[in-house]
C-alpha positions in Angstrom: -3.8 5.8 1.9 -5.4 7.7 4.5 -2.2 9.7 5.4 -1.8 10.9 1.9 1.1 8.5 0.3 0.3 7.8 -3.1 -1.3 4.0 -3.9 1.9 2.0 -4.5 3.8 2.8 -1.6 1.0 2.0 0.6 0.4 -1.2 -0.8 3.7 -2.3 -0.6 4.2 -1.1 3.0 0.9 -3.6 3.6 2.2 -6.4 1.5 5.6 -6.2 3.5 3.7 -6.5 6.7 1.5 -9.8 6.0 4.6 -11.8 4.2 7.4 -10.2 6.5 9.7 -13.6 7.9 9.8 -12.2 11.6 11.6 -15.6 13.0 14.6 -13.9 10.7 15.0 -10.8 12.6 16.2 -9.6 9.2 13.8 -6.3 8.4 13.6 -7.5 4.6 13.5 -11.1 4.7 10.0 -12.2 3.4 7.8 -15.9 3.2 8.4 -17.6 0.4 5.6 -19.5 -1.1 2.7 -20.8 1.2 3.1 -24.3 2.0 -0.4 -25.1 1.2 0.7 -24.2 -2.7 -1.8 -21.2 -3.1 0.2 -18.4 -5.0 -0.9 -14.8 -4.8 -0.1 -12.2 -6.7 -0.9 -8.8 -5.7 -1.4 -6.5 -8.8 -2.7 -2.7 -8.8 -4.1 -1.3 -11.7 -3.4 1.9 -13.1 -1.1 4.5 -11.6 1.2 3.4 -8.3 1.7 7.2 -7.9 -2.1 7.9 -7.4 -2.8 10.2 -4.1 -6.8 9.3 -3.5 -6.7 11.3 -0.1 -5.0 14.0 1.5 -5.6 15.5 4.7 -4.2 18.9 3.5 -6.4 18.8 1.4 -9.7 20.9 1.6 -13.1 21.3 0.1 -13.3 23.8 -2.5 -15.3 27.5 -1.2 -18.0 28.0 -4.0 -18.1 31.5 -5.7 -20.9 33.5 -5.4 -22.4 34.6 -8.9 
């Protein structure tokens, strides 16, 4: 999130690195289910397209009155 993309492809990005199957050598083949039987499931709520930081971004100059 800290380079700007929006919540849901961030956490996607971070899910795909801790379940990636890197014995594969296949970019997209994943774990399965852990073989102690604990299931996770990652769930975000509210909007995946959410941008909490940008580092364009820049704090507002007050008006004078």
């Amino acid at each position: 999130m800290i380079d700007g993309e929006p919540i849901g492809p961030a956490y996607t990005k971070q899910v795909w690195l801790h379940f990636r199957d890197f014995t594969t050598s296949d970019p997209t083949a994943m774990y399965g289910t852990s073989s102690m039987q604990v299931t996770t499931i990652q769930c975000i709520y509210g909007d995946p397209s959410l941008i909490v930081y940008s580092p364009e971004w820049h704090a507002p100059v007050p008006i004078d009155a």
